[in-house]
Backbone bond lengths (Angstrom), bond angles and torsions (degrees), N, CA, C in turn:
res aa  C-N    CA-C-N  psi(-1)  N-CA   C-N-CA  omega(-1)  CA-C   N-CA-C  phi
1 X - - - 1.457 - - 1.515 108.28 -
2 X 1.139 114.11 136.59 1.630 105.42 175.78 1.438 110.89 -105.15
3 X 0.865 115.67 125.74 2.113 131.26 -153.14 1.735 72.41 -91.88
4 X 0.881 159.38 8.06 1.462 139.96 169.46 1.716 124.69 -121.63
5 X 1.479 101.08 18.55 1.526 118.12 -175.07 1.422 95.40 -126.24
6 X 1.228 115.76 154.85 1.560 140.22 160.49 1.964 123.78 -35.92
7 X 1.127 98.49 -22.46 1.283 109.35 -176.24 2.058 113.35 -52.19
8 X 1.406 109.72 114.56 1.349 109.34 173.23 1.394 124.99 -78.46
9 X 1.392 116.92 155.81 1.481 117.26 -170.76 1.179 101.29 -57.14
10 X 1.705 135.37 -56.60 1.436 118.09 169.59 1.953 133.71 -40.80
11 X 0.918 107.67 -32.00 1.370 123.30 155.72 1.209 135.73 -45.15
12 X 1.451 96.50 -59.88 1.527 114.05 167.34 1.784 112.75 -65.00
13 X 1.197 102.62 -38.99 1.355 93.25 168.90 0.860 144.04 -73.78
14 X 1.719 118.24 -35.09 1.452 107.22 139.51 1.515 145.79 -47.28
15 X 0.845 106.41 -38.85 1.638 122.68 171.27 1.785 121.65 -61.56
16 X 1.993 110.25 -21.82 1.111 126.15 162.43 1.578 106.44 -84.32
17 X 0.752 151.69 -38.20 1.393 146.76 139.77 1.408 125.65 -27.06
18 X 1.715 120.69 -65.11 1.162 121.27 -179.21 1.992 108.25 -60.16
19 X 1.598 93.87 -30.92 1.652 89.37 -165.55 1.618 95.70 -81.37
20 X 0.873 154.28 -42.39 1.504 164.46 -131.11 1.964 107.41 -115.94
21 X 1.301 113.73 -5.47 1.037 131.74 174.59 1.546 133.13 171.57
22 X 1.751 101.36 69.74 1.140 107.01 -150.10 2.287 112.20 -81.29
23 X 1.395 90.91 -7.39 1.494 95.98 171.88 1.892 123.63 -89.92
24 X 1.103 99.02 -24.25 1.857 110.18 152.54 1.316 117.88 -82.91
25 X 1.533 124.37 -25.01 1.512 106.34 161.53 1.173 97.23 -76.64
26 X 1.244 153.23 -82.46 1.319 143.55 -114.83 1.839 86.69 -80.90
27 X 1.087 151.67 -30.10 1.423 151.87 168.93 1.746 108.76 -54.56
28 X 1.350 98.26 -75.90 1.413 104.64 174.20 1.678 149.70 -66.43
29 X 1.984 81.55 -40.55 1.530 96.60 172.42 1.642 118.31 -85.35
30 X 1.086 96.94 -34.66 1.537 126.17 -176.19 1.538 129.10 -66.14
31 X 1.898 77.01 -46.78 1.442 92.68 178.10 1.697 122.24 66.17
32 X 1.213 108.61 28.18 1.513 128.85 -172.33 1.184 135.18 -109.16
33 X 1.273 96.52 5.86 1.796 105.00 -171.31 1.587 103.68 -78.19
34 X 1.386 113.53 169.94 1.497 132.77 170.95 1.690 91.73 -79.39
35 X 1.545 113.70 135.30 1.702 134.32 153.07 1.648 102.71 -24.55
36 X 1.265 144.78 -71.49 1.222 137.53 174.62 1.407 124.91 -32.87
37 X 1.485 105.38 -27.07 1.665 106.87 -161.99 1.510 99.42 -89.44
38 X 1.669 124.36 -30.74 1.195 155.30 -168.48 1.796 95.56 -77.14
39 X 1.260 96.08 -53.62 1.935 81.30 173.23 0.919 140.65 -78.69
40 X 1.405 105.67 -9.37 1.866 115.32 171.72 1.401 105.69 -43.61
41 X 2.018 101.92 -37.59 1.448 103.22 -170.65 1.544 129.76 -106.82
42 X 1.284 90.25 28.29 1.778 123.44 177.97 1.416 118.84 66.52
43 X 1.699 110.15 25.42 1.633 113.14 -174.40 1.678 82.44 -132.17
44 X 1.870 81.11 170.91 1.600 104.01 164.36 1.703 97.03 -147.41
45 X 1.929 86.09 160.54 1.395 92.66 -164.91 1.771 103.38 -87.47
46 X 0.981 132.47 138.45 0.945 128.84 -177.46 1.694 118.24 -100.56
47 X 1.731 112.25 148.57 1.709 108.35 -175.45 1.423 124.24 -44.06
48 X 1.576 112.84 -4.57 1.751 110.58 163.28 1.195 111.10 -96.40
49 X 1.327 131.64 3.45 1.202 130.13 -173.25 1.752 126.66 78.59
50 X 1.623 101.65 13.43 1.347 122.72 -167.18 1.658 89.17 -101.67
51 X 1.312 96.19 162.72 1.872 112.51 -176.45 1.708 103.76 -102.56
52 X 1.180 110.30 140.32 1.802 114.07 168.27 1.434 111.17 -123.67
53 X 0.829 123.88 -178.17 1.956 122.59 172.89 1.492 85.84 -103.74
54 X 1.648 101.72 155.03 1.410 123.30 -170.55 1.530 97.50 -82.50
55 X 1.518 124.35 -14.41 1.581 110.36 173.14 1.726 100.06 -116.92
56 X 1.466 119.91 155.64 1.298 117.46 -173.06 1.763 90.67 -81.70
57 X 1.507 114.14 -1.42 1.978 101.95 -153.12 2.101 82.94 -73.30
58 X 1.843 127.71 -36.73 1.041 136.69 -139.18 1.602 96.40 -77.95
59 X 1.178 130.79 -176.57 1.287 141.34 171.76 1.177 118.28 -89.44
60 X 1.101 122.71 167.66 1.717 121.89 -161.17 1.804 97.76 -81.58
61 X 1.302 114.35 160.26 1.751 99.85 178.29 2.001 91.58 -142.93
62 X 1.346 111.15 -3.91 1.728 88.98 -168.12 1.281 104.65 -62.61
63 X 1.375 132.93 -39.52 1.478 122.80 166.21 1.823 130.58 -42.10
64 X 1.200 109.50 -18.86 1.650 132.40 -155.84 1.969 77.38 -93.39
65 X 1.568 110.75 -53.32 1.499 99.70 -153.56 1.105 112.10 -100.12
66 X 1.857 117.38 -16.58 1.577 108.04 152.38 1.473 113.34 -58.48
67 X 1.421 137.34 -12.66 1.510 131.29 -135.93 1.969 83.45 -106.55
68 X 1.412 103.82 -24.99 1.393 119.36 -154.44 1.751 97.19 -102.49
69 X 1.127 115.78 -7.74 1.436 124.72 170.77 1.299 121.05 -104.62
70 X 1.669 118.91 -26.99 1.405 119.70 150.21 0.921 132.99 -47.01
71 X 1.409 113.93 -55.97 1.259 148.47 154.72 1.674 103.95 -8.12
72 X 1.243 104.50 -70.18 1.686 117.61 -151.94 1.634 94.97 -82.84
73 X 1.075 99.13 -50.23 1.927 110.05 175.42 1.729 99.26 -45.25
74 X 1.577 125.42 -63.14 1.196 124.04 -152.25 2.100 102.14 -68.41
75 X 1.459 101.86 -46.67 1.307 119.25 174.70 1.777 121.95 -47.77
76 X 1.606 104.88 -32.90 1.467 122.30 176.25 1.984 101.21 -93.18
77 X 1.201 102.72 -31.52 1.793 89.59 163.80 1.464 104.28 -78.54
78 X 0.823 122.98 -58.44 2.181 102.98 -178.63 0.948 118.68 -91.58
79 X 1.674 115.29 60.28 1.382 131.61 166.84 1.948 79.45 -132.37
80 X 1.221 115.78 -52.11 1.218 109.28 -166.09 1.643 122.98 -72.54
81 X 1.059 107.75 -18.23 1.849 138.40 176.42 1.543 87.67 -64.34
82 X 1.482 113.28 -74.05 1.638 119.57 -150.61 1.784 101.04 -72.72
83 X 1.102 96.52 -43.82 1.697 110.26 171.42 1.886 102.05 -37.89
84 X 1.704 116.24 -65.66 1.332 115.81 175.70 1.212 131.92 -55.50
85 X 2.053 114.60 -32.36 0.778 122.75 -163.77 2.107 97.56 -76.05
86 X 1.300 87.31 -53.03 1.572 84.61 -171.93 1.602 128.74 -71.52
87 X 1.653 114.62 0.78 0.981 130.20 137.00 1.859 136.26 -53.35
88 X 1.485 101.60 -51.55 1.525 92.93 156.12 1.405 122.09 -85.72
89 X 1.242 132.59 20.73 1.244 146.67 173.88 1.552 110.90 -82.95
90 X 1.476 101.99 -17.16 1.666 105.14 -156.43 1.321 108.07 -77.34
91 X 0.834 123.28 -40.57 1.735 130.90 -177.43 1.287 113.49 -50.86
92 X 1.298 123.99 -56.81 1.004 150.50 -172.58 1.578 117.93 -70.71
93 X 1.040 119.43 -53.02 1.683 127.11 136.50 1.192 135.14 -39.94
94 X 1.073 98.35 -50.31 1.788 103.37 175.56 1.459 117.96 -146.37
95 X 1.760 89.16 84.11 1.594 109.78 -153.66 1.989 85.28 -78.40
96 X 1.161 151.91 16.85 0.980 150.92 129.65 1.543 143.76 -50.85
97 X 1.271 101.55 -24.47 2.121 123.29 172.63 1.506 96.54 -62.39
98 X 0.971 95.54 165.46 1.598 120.96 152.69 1.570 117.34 -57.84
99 X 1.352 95.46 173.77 1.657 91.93 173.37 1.788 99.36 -80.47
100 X 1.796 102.69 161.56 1.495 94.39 -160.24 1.987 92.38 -74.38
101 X 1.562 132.90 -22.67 1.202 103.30 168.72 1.666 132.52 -54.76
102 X 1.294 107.58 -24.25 1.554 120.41 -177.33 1.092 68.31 -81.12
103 X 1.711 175.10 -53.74 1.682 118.16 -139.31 1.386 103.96 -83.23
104 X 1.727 105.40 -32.90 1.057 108.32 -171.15 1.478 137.71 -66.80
105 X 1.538 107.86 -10.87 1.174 141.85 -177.75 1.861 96.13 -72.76
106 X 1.141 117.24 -68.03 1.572 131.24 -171.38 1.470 104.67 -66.17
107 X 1.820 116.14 -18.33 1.505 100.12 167.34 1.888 119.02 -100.63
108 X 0.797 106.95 7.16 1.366 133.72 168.51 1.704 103.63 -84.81
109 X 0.938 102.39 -73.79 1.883 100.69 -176.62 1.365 110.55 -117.01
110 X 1.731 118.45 85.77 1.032 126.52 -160.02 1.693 105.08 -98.33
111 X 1.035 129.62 146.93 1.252 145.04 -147.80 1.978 85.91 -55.44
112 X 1.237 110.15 -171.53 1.666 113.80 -174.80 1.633 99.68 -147.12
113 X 0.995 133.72 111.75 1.546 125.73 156.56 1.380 131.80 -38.55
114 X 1.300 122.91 105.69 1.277 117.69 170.47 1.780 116.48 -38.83
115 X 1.289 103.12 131.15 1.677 105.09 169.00 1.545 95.75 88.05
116 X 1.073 147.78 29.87 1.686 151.56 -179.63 1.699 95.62 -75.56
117 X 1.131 85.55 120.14 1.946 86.78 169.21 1.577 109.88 -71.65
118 X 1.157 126.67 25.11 1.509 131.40 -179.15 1.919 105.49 -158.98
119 X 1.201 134.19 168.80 0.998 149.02 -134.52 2.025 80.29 -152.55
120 X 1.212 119.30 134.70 1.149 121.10 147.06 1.776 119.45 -43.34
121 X 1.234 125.50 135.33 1.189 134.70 169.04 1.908 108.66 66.32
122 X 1.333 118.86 18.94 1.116 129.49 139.12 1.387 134.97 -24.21
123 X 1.556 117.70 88.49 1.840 106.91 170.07 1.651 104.81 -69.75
124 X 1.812 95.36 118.83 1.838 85.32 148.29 1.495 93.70 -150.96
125 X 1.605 104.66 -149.63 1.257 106.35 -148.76 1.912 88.48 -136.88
126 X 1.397 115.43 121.57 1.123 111.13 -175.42 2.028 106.30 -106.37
127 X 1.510 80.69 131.44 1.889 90.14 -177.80 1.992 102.69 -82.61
128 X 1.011 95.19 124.98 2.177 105.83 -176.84 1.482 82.21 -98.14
129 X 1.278 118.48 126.84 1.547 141.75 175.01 1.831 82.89 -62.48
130 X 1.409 121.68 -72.02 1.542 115.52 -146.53 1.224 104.42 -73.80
131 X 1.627 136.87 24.89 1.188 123.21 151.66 1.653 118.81 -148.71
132 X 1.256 90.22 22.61 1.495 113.87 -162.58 1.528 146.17 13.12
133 X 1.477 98.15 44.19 1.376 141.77 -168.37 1.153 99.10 -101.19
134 X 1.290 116.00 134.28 1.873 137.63 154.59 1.577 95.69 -78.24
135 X 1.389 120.74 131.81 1.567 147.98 139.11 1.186 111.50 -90.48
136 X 1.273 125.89 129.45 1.743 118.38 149.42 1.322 136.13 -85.53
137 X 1.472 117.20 147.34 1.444 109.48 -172.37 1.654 105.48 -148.88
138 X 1.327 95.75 -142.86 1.733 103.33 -174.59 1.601 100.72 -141.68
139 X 1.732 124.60 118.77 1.040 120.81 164.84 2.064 116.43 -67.83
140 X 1.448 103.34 133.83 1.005 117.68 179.37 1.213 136.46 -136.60
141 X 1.342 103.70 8.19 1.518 113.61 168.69 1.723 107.23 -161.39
142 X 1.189 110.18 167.63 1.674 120.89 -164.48 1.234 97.51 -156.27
143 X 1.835 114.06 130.43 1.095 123.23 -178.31 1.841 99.56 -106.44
144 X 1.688 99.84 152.25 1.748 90.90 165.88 1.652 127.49 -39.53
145 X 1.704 92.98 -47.89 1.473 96.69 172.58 1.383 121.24 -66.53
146 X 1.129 134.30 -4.24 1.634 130.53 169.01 1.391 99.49 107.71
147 X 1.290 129.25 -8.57 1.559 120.31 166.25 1.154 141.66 -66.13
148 X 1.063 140.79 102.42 1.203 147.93 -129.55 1.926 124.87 -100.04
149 X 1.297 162.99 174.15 1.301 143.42 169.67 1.740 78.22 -160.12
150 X 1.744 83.03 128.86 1.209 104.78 147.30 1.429 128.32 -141.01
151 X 1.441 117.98 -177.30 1.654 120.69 175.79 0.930 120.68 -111.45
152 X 1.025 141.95 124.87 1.709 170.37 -127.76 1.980 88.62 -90.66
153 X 1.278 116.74 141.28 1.295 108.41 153.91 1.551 139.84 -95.00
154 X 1.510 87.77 -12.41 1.404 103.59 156.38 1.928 131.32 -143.44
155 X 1.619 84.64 90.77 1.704 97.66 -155.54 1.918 121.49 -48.68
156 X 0.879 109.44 113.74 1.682 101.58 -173.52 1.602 108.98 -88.30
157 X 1.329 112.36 -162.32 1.207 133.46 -162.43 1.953 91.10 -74.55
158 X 1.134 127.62 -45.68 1.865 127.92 148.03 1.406 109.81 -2.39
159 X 1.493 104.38 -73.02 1.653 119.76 -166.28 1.818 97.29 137.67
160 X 1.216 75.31 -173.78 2.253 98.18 -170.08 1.450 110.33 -85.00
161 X 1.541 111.19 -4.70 2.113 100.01 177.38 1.458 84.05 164.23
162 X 1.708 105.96 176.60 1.028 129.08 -163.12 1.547 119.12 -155.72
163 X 1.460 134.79 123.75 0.950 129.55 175.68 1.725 125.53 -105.81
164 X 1.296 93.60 175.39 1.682 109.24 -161.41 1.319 123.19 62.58
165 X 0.802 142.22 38.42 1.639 155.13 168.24 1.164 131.80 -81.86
166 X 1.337 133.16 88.95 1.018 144.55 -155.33 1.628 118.92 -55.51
167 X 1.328 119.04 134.88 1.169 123.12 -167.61 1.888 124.16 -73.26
168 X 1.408 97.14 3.88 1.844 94.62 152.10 1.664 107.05 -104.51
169 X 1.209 116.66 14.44 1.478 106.21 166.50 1.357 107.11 -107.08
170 X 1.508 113.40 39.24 1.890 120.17 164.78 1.551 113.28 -138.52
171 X 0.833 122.19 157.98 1.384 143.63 153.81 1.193 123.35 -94.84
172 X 1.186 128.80 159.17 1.693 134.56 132.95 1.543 117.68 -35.59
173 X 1.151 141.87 179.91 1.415 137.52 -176.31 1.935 70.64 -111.06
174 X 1.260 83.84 163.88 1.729 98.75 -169.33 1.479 130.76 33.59
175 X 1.740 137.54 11.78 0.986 122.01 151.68 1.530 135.66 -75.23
176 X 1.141 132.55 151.00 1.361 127.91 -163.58 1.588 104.53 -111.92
């Protein structure tokens, strides 16, 4: 979040949702999924945008999954409230930091390890042992130990990236 832009705590909370689980928002919040994806979970979305059970014998649930979408909405606003609050808290606490733009500055362009088997902002293609599939993404962080985090380019129901990953479990984007 950048504490120095316009962005409201409701905002932010949506946007921590969409980024942090962008295949249940776009299902739930969104309300956008394909009928198949909707029956895994024994509903369909209906032309008001309300939920039914896929058999008329089951009980009604659109109340259950609006109740379950508040839920996540209200939980991602007082994450984002306390998140702000204890951000302008910082100074004042630990009248020793930097100013909070200098922190924010150093977490934005955070130092780089000499010898990184990746280059900041690196396309490659990371191999996931448990399905033994290459994804592509963008390296974006480097640990002393050589472990690496990057972001997915196309984030699934997983999440948006992953850290500590060792740097023979990547490629280049197009090497074979």
């Amino acid at each position: 979040r950048d504490p120095f832009g316009s962005e409201t705590d409701e905002e932010f909370a949506l946007r921590l949702l969409q980024d942090n689980s962008p295949y249940s928002t776009r299902l739930w919040l969104d309300k956008a999924g394909e009928p198949d994806e909707y029956a895994a979970y024994g509903v369909r979305l209906l032309d008001d945008g309300s939920f039914a059970p896929l058999s008329s014998k089951e009980a009604p649930v659109a109340e259950l999954v609006e109740l379950g979408v508040a839920k996540a909405l209200a939980a991602a606003r007082k994450a984002a409230i306390s998140w702000r609050q204890d951000l302008e808290s910082l100074a004042a606490t630990y009248p020793a930091l930097p100013s909070l733009r200098e922190l924010f500055a150093r977490l934005e362009e955070p130092s780089w390890p000499e010898g990184a088997g990746f280059e900041r902002g690196a396309s490659v293609e990371i191999y996931w042992r448990k399905t033994g599939e290459w994804y592509e993404g963008t390296v974006v962080g480097a640990r002393q130990d050589g472990l690496l985090t990057v972001t997915f380019s196309e984030p699934g129901f997983w999440g948006s990236g992953t850290r500590g990953i060792p740097a023979d479990c990547l490629r280049r984007k197009g090497a074979v």
